[in-house]
Backbone as JSON Lines, residues from 0, in Angstrom:
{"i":0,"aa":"X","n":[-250.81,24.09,31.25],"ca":[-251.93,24.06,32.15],"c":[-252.49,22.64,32.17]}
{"i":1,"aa":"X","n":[-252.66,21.87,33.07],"ca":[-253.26,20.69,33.45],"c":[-254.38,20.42,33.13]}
{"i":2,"aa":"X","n":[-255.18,19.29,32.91],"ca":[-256.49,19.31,32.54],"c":[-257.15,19.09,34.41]}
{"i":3,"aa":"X","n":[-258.3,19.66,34.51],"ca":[-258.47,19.66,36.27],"c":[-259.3,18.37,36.17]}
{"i":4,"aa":"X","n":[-259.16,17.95,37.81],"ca":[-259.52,16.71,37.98],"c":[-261.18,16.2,37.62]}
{"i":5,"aa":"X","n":[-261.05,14.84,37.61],"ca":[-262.95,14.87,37.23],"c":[-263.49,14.83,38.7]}
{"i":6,"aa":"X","n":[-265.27,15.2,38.06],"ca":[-265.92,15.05,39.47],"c":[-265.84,13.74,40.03]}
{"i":7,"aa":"X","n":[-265.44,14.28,41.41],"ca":[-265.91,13.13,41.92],"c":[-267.33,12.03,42.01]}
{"i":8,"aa":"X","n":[-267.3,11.17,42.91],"ca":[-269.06,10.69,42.67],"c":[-270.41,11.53,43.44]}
{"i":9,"aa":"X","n":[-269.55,11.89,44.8],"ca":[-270.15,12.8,45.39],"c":[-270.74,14.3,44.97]}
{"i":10,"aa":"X","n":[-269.85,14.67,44.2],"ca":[-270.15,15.7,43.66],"c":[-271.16,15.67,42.44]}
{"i":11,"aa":"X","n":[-270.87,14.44,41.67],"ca":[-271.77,13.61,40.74],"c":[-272.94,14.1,40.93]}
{"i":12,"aa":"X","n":[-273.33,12.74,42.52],"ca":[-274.45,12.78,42.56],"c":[-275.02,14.6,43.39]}
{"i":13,"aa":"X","n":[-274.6,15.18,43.89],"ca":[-274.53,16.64,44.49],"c":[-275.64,17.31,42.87]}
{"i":14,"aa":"X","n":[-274.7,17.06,41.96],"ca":[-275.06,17.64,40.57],"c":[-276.38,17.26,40.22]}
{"i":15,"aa":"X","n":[-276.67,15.83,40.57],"ca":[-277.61,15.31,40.04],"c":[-278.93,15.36,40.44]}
{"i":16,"aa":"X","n":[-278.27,15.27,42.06],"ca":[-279.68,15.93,42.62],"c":[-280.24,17.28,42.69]}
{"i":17,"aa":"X","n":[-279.67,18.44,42.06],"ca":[-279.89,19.74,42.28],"c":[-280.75,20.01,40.3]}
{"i":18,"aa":"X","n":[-279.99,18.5,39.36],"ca":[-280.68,18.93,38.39],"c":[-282.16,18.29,38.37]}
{"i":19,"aa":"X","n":[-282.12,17.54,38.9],"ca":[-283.39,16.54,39.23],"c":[-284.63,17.29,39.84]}
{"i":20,"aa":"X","n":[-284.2,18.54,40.94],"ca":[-284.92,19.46,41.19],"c":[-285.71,20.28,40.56]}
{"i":21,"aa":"X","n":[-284.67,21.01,39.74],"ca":[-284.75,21.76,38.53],"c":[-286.01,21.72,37.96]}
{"i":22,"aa":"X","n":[-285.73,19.9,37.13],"ca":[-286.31,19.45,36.36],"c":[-287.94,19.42,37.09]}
{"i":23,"aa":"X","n":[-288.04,19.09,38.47],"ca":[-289.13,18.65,38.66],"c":[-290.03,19.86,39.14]}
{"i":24,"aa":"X","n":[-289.25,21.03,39.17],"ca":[-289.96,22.7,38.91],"c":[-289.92,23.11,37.83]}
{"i":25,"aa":"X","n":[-289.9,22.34,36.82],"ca":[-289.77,22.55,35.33],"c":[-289.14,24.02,34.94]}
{"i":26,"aa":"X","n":[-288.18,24.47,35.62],"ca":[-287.48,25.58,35.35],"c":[-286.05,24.97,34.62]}
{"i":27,"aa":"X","n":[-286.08,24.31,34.03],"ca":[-284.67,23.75,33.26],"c":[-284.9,24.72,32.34]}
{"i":28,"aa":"X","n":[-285.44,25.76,31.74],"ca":[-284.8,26.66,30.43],"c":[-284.09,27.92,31.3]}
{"i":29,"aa":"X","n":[-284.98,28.64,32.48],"ca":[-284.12,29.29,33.05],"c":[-282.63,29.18,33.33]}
{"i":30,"aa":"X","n":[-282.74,27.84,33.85],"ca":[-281.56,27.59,34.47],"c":[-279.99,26.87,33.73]}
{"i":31,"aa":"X","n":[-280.75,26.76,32.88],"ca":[-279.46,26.55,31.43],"c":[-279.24,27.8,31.03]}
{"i":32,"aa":"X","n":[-280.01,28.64,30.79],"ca":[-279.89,30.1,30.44],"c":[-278.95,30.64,31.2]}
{"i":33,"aa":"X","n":[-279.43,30.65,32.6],"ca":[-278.42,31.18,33.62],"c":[-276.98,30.6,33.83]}
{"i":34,"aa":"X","n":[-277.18,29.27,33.54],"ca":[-275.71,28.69,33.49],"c":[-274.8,28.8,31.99]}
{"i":35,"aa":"X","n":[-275.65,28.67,31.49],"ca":[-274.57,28.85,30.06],"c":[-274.27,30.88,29.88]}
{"i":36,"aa":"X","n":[-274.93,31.65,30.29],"ca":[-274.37,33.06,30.43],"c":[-273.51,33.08,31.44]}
{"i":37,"aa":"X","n":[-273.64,32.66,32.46],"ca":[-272.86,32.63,33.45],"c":[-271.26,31.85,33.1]}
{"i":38,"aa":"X","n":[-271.43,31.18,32.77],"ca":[-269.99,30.22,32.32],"c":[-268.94,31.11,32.38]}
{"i":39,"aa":"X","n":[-268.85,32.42,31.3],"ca":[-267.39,33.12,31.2],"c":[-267.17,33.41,32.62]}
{"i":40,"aa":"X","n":[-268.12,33.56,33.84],"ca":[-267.81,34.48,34.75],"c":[-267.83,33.26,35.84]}
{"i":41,"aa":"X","n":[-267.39,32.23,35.76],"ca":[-267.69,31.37,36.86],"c":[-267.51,31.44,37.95]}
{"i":42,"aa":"X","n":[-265.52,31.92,37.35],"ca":[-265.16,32.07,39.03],"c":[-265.43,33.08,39.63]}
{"i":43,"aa":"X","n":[-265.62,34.36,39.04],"ca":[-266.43,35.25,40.0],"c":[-267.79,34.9,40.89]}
{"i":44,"aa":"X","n":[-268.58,33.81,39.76],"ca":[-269.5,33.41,40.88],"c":[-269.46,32.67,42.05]}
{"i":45,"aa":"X","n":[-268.77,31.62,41.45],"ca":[-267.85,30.9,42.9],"c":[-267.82,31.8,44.11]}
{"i":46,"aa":"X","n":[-266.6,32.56,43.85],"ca":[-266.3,33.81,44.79],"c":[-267.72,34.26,45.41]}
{"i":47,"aa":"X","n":[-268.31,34.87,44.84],"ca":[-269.52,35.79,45.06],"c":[-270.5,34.66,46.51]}
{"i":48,"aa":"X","n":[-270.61,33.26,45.67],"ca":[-271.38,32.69,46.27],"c":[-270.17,32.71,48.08]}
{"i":49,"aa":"X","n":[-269.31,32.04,47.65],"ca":[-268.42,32.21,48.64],"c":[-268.46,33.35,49.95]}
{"i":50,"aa":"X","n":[-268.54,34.83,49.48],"ca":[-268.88,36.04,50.08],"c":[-270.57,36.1,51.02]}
{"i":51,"aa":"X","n":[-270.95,35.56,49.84],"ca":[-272.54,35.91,50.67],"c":[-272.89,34.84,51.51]}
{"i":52,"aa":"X","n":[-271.56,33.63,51.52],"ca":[-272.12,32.49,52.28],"c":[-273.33,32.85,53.72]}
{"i":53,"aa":"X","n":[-271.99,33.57,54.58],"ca":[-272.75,34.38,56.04],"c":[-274.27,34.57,56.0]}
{"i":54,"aa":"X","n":[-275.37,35.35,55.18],"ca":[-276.06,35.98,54.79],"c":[-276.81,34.65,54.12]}
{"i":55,"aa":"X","n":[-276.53,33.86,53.29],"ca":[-277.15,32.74,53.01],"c":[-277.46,31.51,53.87]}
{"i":56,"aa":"X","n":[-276.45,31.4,54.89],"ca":[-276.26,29.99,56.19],"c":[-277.51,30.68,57.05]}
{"i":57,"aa":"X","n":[-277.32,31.78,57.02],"ca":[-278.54,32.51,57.93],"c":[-280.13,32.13,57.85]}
{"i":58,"aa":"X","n":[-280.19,32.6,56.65],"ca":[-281.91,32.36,55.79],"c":[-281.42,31.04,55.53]}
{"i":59,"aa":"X","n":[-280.98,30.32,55.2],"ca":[-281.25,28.88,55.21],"c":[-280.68,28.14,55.49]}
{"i":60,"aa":"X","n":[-280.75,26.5,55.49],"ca":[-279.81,25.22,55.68],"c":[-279.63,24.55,54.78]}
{"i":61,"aa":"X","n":[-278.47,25.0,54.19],"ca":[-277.66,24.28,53.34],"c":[-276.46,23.73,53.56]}
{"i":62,"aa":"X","n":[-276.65,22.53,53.88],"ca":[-275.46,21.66,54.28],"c":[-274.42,21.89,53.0]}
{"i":63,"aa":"X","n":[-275.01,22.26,51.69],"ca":[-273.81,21.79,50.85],"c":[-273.35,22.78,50.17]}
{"i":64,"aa":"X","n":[-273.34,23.87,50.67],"ca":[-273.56,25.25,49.72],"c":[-271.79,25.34,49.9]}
{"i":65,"aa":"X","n":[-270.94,25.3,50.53],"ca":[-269.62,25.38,50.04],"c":[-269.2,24.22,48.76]}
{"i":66,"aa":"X","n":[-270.08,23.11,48.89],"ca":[-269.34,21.97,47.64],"c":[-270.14,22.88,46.13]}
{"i":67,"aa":"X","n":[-271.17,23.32,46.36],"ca":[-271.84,24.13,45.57],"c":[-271.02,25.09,45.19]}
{"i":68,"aa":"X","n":[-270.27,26.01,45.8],"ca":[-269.58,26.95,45.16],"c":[-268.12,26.85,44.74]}
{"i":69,"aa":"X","n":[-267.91,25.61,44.94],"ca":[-266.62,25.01,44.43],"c":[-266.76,24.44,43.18]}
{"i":70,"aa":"X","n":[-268.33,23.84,43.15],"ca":[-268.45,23.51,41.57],"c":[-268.88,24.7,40.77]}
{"i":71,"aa":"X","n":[-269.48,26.14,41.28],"ca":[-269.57,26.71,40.84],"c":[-268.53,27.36,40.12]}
{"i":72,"aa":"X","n":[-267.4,26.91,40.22],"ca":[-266.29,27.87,39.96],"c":[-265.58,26.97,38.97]}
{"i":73,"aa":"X","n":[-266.0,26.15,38.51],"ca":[-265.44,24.92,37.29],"c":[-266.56,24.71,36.29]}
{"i":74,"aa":"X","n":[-266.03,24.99,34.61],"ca":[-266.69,25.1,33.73],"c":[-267.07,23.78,33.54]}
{"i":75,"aa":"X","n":[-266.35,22.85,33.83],"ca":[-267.13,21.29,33.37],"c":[-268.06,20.91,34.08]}
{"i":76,"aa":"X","n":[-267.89,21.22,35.73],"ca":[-269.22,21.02,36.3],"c":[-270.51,21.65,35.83]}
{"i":77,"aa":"X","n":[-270.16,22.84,35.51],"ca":[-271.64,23.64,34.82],"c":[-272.3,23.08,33.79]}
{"i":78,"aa":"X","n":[-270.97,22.42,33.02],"ca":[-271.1,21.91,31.38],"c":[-272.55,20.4,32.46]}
{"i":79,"aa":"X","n":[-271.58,19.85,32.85],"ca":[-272.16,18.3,33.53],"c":[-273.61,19.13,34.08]}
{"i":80,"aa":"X","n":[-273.49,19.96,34.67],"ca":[-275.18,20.02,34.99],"c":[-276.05,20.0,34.07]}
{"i":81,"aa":"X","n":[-275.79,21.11,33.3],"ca":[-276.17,21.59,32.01],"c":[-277.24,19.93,31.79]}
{"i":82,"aa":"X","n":[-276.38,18.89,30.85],"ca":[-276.66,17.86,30.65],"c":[-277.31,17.17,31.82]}
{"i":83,"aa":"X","n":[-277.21,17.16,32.93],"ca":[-278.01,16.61,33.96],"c":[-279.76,17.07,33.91]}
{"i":84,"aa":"X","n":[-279.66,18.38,33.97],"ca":[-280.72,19.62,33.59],"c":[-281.58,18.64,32.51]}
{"i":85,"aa":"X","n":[-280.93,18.81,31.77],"ca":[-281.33,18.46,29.72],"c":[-282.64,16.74,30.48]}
{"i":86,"aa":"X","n":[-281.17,15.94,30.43],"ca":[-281.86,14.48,30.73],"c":[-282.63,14.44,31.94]}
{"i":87,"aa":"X","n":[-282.58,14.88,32.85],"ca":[-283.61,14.96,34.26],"c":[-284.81,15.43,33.2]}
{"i":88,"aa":"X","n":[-285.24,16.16,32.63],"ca":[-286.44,16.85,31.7],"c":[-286.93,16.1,30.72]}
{"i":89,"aa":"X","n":[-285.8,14.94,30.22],"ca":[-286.49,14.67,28.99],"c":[-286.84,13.37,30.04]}
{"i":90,"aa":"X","n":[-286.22,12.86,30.48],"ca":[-286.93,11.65,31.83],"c":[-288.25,12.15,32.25]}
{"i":91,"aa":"X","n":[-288.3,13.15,32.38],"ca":[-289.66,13.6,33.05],"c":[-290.86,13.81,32.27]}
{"i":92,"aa":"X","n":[-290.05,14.29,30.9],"ca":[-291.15,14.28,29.6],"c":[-291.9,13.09,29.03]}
{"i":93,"aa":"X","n":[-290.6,11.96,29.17],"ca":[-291.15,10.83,28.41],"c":[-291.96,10.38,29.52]}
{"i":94,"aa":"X","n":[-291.57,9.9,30.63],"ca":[-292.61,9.63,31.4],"c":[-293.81,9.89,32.18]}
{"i":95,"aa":"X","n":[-294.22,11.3,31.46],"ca":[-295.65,12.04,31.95],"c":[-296.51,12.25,30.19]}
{"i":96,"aa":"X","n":[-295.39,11.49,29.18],"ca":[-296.24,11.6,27.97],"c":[-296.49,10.18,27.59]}
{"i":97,"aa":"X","n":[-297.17,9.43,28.81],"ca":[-297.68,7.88,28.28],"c":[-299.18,8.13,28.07]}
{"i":98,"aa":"X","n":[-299.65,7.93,26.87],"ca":[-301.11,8.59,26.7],"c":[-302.21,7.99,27.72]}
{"i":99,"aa":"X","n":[-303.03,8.29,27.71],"ca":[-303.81,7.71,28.86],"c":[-304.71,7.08,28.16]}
{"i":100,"aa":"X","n":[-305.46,5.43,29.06],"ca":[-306.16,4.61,28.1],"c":[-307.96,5.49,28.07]}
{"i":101,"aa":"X","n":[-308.34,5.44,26.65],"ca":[-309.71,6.02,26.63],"c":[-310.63,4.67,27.01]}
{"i":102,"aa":"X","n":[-311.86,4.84,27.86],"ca":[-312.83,3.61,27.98],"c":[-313.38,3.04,26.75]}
Protein backbone atom coordinates (compact mmCIF):
# COMPACT_ATOMS: atom_id res chain seq x y z
CA UNK A 1 0.00 0.00 0.00
CA UNK A 2 1.46 3.42 -0.95
CA UNK A 3 1.87 6.17 1.39
CA UNK A 4 -1.06 8.83 -0.13
CA UNK A 5 -0.05 11.97 -1.46
CA UNK A 6 0.56 15.19 0.78
CA UNK A 7 -1.81 18.06 0.95
CA UNK A 8 -1.60 20.14 -1.35
CA UNK A 9 -1.21 24.10 -0.56
CA UNK A 10 -4.66 24.71 -1.46
CA UNK A 11 -6.00 22.32 0.52
CA UNK A 12 -3.42 23.55 3.24
CA UNK A 13 -4.68 26.64 3.31
CA UNK A 14 -8.71 25.19 2.80
CA UNK A 15 -7.61 23.43 6.32
CA UNK A 16 -6.43 26.40 7.73
CA UNK A 17 -9.00 28.51 7.20
CA UNK A 18 -11.85 26.29 8.47
CA UNK A 19 -9.45 25.79 11.71
CA UNK A 20 -9.00 29.45 12.18
CA UNK A 21 -12.83 29.58 12.30
CA UNK A 22 -13.16 27.06 14.75
CA UNK A 23 -10.79 28.68 16.81
CA UNK A 24 -12.37 32.04 16.62
CA UNK A 25 -15.93 30.34 17.87
CA UNK A 26 -13.87 28.89 20.43
CA UNK A 27 -15.42 25.50 19.72
CA UNK A 28 -11.91 23.76 19.14
CA UNK A 29 -12.73 21.03 22.04
CA UNK A 30 -15.90 20.04 20.25
CA UNK A 31 -14.42 19.78 17.22
CA UNK A 32 -11.28 17.72 17.98
CA UNK A 33 -13.66 15.54 19.82
CA UNK A 34 -15.65 15.12 16.77
CA UNK A 35 -12.69 14.61 14.63
CA UNK A 36 -10.62 12.37 16.56
CA UNK A 37 -14.00 9.90 17.13
CA UNK A 38 -14.71 10.27 13.83
CA UNK A 39 -11.25 9.21 12.36
CA UNK A 40 -11.99 5.23 12.29
CA UNK A 41 -15.04 6.12 10.18
CA UNK A 42 -13.71 8.69 7.79
CA UNK A 43 -14.49 7.34 4.76
CA UNK A 44 -17.91 6.75 5.55
CA UNK A 45 -18.03 10.35 6.33
CA UNK A 46 -16.56 11.45 3.22
CA UNK A 47 -19.26 9.39 1.51
CA UNK A 48 -22.07 10.61 3.74
CA UNK A 49 -20.96 14.21 3.25
CA UNK A 50 -20.78 13.34 -0.47
CA UNK A 51 -24.67 11.98 -0.38
CA UNK A 52 -26.18 14.87 1.38
CA UNK A 53 -24.22 17.21 -0.88
CA UNK A 54 -27.88 18.03 -2.91
CA UNK A 55 -29.63 18.93 0.44
CA UNK A 56 -26.57 20.91 1.70
CA UNK A 57 -25.80 23.15 -1.89
CA UNK A 58 -29.47 23.96 -1.22
CA UNK A 59 -29.42 25.59 2.43
CA UNK A 60 -26.19 26.94 1.65
CA UNK A 61 -23.09 28.27 -0.44
CA UNK A 62 -20.37 26.38 -0.20
CA UNK A 63 -18.06 26.73 -2.87
CA UNK A 64 -15.78 24.15 -1.25
CA UNK A 65 -17.77 21.49 0.25
CA UNK A 66 -16.66 18.75 -2.38
CA UNK A 67 -12.65 19.62 -1.53
CA UNK A 68 -14.13 19.30 2.08
CA UNK A 69 -15.30 15.89 1.65
CA UNK A 70 -12.37 14.64 -0.06
CA UNK A 71 -10.35 15.70 2.87
CA UNK A 72 -12.84 14.32 4.86
CA UNK A 73 -12.12 10.98 3.78
CA UNK A 74 -8.13 11.06 4.59
CA UNK A 75 -6.85 10.44 8.09
CA UNK A 76 -3.87 12.85 7.74
CA UNK A 77 -5.93 15.64 6.75
CA UNK A 78 -8.04 15.23 9.96
CA UNK A 79 -4.71 14.52 11.82
CA UNK A 80 -3.41 18.23 10.01
CA UNK A 81 -6.58 19.93 11.15
CA UNK A 82 -6.58 18.54 14.38
CA UNK A 83 -3.15 20.54 14.85
CA UNK A 84 -4.39 23.53 12.88
CA UNK A 85 -7.49 23.53 15.52
CA UNK A 86 -4.78 23.12 18.54
CA UNK A 87 -2.41 26.24 17.19
CA UNK A 88 -5.25 28.58 15.70
CA UNK A 89 -6.37 28.46 19.80
CA UNK A 90 -3.28 28.72 21.38
CA UNK A 91 -2.58 31.92 18.80
CA UNK A 92 -5.70 33.18 20.00
CA UNK A 93 -4.95 32.48 23.68
CA UNK A 94 -1.65 34.04 23.78
CA UNK A 95 -2.81 36.96 22.14
CA UNK A 96 -6.03 37.91 24.14
CA UNK A 97 -3.81 37.02 27.41
CA UNK A 98 -1.60 40.35 27.19
CA UNK A 99 -2.54 41.73 30.65
CA UNK A 100 -3.94 45.01 30.47
CA UNK A 101 -1.97 48.19 31.76
CA UNK A 102 -3.54 49.30 35.38
CA UNK A 103 -3.49 53.45 35.71
Amino acid sequence: MSAPEPLSAEDTELLRRLAARVAELRMETPAILALETARPVSLVAGQAMIFFEPFVQSLFRLGDYRRYAALAERRDALEALVQLIESAAEARDSSSSIPAKRP
